[in-house]
C-alpha positions as CSV (number, residue, x, y, z in Angstrom):
1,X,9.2,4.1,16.7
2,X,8.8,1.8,13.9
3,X,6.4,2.0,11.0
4,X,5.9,-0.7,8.2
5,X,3.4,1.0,5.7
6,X,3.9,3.7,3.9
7,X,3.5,6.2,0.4
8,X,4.9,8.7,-1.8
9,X,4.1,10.5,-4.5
10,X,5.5,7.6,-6.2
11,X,2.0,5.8,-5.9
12,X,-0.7,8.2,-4.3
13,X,0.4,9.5,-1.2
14,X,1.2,13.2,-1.0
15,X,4.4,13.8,-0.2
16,X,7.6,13.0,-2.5
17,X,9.6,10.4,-1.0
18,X,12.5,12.7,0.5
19,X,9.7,15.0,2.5
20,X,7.5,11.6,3.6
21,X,11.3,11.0,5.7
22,X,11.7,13.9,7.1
23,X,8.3,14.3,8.3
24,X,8.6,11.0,9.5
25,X,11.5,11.6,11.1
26,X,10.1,14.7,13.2
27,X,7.1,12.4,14.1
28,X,9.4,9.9,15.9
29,X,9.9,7.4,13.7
30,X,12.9,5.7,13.4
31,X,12.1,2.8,11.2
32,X,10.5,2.9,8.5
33,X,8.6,1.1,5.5
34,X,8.0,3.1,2.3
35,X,5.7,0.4,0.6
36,X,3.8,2.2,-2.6
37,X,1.7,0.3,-4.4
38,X,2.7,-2.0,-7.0
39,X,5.9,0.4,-7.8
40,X,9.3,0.1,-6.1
41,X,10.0,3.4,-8.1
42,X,10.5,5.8,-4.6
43,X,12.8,3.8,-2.7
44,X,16.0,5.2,-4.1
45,X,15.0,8.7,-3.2
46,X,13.9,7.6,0.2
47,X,16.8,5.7,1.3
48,X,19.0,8.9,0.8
49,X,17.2,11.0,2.8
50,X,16.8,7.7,5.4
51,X,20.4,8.3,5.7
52,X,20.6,12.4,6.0
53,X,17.6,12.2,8.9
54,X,19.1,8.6,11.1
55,X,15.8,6.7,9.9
56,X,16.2,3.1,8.9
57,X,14.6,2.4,5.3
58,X,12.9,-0.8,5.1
59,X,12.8,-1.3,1.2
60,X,9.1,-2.3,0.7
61,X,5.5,-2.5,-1.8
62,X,2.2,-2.8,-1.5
63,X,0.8,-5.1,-4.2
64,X,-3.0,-5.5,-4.8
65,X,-4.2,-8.9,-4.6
66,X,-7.0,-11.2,-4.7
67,X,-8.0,-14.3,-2.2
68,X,-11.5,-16.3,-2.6
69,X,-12.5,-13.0,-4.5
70,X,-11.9,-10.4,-2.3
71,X,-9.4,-7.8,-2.3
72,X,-5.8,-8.4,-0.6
73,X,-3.5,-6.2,0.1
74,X,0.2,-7.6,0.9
75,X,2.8,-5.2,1.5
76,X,6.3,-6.9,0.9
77,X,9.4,-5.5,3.7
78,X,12.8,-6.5,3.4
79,X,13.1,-7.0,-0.4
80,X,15.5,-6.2,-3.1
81,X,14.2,-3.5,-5.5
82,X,16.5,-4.5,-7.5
83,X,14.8,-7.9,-8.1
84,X,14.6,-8.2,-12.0
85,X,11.3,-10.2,-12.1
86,X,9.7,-8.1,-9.7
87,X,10.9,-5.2,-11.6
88,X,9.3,-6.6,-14.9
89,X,5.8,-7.3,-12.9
90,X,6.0,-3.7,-11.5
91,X,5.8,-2.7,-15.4
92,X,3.2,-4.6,-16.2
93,X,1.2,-3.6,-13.5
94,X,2.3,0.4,-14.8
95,X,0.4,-0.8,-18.0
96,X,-2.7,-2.4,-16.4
97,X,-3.2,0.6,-14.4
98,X,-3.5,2.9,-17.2
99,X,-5.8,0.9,-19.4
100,X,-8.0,0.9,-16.2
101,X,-7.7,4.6,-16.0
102,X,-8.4,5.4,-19.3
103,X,-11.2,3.0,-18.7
104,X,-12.5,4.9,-16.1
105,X,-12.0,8.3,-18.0
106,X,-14.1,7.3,-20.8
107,X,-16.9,6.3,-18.0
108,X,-16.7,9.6,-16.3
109,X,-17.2,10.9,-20.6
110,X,-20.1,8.7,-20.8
111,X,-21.5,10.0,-17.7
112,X,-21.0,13.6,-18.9
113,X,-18.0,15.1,-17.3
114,X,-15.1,16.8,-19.8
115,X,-12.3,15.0,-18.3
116,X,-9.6,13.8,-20.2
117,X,-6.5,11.2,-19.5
118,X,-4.0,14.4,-19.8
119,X,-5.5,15.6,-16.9
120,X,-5.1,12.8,-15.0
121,X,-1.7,12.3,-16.2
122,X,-1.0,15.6,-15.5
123,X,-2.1,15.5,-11.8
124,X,-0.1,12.0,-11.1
125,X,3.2,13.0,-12.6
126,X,5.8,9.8,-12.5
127,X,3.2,8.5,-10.2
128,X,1.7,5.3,-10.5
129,X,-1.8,6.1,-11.5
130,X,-4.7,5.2,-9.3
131,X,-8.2,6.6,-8.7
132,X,-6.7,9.0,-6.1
133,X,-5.4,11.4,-9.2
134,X,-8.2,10.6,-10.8
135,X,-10.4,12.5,-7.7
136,X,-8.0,15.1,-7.9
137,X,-9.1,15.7,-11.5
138,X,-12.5,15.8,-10.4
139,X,-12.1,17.8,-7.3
140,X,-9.8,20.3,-9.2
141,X,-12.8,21.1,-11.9
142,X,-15.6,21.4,-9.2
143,X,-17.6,18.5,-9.9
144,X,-17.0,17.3,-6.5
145,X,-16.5,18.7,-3.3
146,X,-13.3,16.4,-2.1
147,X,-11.7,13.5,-2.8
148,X,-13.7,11.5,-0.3
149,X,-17.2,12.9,-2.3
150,X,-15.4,11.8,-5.9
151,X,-14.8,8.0,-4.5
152,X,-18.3,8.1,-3.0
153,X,-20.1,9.0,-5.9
154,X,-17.9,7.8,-8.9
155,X,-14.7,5.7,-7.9
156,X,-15.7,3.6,-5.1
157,X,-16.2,0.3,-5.8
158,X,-18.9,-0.5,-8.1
159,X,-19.6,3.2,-8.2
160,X,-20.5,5.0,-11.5
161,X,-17.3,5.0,-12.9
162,X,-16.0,2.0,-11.5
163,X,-13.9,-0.4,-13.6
164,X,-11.9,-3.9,-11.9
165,X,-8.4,-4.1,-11.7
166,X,-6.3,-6.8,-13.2
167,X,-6.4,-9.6,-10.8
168,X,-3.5,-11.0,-9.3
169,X,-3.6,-13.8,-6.7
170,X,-2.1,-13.8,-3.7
171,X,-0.1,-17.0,-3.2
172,X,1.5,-14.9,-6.7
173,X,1.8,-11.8,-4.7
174,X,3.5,-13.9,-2.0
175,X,5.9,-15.4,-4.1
176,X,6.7,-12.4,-6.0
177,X,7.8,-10.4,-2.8
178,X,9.5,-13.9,-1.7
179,X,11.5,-14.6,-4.7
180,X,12.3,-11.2,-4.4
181,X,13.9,-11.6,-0.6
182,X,11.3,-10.1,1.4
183,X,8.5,-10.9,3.5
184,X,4.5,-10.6,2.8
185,X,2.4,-8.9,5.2
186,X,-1.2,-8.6,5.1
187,X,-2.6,-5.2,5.2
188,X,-5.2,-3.9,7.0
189,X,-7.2,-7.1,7.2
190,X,-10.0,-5.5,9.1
191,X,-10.8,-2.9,6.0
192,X,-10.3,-6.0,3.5
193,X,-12.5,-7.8,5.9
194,X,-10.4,-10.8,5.7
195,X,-11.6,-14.0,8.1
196,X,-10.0,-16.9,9.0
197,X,-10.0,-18.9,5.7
198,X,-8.8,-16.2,3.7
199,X,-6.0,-15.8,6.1
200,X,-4.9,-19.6,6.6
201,X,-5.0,-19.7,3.3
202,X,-2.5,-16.8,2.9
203,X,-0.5,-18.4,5.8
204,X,-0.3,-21.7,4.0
205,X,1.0,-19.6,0.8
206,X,4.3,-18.5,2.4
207,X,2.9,-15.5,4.2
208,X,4.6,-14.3,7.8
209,X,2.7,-11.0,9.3
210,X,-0.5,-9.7,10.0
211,X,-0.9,-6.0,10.1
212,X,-2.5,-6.3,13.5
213,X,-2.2,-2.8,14.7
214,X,-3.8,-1.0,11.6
215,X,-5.0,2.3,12.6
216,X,-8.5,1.2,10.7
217,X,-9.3,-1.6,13.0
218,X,-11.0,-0.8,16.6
219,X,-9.9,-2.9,20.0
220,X,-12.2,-5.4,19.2
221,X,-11.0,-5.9,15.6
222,X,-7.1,-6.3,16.8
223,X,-7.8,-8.9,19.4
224,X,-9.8,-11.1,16.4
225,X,-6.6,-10.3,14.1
226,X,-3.6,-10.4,17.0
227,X,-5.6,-14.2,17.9
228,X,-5.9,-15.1,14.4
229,X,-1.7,-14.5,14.0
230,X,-0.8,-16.1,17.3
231,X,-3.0,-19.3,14.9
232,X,-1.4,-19.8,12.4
233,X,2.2,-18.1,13.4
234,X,2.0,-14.7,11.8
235,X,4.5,-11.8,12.9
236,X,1.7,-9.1,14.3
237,X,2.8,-5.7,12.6
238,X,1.9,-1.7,12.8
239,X,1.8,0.2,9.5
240,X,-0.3,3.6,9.7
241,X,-0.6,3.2,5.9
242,X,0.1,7.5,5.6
243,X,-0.6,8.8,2.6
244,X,-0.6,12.4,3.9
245,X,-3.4,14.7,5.4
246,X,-5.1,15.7,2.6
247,X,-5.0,12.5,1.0
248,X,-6.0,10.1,4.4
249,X,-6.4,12.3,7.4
250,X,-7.4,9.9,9.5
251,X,-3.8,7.8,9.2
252,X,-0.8,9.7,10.6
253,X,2.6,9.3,11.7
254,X,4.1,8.8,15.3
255,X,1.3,7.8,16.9
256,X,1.8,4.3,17.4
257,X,4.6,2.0,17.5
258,X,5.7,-2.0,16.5
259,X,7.9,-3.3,19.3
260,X,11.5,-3.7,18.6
261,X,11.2,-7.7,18.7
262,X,8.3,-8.4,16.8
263,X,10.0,-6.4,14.2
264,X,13.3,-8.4,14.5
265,X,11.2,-11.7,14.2
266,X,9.7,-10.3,11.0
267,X,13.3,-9.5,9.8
268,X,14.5,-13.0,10.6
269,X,11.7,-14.5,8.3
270,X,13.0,-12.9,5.2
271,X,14.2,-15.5,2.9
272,X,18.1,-15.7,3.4
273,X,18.0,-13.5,6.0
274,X,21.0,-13.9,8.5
275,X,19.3,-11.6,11.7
């Protein structure tokens, strides 16, 4: 069973990256992509205990992006985490997320909660930090019920405390993960709701799969996506995106699979690549 989306605990999934294998592993997965976002930071960890439990690691990230103003997710498979420009961007991105917490923080002051950055810092660790520690903060001092209330009613987009991301484009997101050997993937399109022009235009960028098989899109919403690939000659892909049960219930592990060839013909598209 393969699987090409993925997080740790180096970004905001639950589980560190050794445990997110082995649980993996037990599921029925025998491939897979630990992609965090914009941090390559887990994959050392994971690929040790990819060797311990018989699971191929396919290196991977997920970096946040913008086309035609909305927001693009492209995970990267295949790459080299060793890459030293991507390595310098993942930095940068480290600092841009925690001006934007702090941002955020000083919102949730203004709005009259008593939360402070070392509580969020304390909650995320060596994480990258995103709004999911951020929730935790908020669920663990009772202002709100779960994580899911604490996005509803503060860090959902355009929500109360709210505050934009640094924008990167994703033709810059594409060549990132290219220069860095890899290939770009767009994630869930359906919750991104990407259409066809946002798409070509990805395609025409240097990007070769489509996340076809997301566990967020209905039938309806793979056949638009699986025809929409087969356009413009996109590798259709399966990622459940798991960040654990108490962080995304709804995506799990082992319960859908990426055929053994499409997988190979995303392989072969890696820049260099010899498959």
């Amino acid at each position: 069973m393969i699987d090409l989306h993925s997080h740790t605990t180096a970004s905001d999934g639950q589980y560190p990256p050794a445990t997110l294998v082995a649980r993996a592993a037990a599921a029925g997965v025998t491939v897979l992509a630990v992609t965090d976002h914009d941090t390559v930071a887990g994959l050392a960890e994971a690929r040790e205990a990819a060797r311990a439990h018989g699971v191929e690691l396919v290196p991977g990230i997920e970096l946040s992006a913008f086309i035609h103003g909305k927001e693009a997710h492209i995970l990267g498979h295949f790459l080299s985490p060793e890459d030293p420009a991507l390595a310098r961007f993942a930095d940068r991105l480290r600092d841009e997320r925690t001006h934007r917490m702090e941002a955020m923080v000083a919102r949730m002051r203004e709005l009259g909660f008593p939360v402070r950055m070392e509580h969020v810092l304390k909650v995320a660790g060596d994480a990258q930090l995103g709004r999911p520690h951020l929730a935790r903060v908020l669920v663990n001092q009772g202002w709100c019920l779960d994580m899911k209330a604490a996005f509803d009613r503060f860090l959902g987009t355009g929500r109360a405390a709210w505050v934009e991301r640094f924008k990167l484009e994703g033709a810059e997101a594409i060549r990132l993960i290219r220069d860095a050997g890899g290939t770009a993937t767009l994630a869930h399109p359906g919750s991104s709701k990407m259409e066809r022009v946002e798409i070509k235009a990805l395609a025409q960028a240097g990007l070769s799969g489509l996340e076809v098989l997301s566990q967020d899109h209905n039938p309806g919403l793979r056949q638009k996506y699986l025809a929409l690939a087969a356009e413009f000659d996109l590798v259709p892909t399966f990622g459940s995106d798991f960040h654990g049960e108490e962080v995304s219930p709804d995506h799990r592990l082992g319960v859908a699979a990426m055929p053994p060839e499409l997988f190979q013909k995303l392989r072969t598209r890696a820049p260099g690549s010899r498959a």
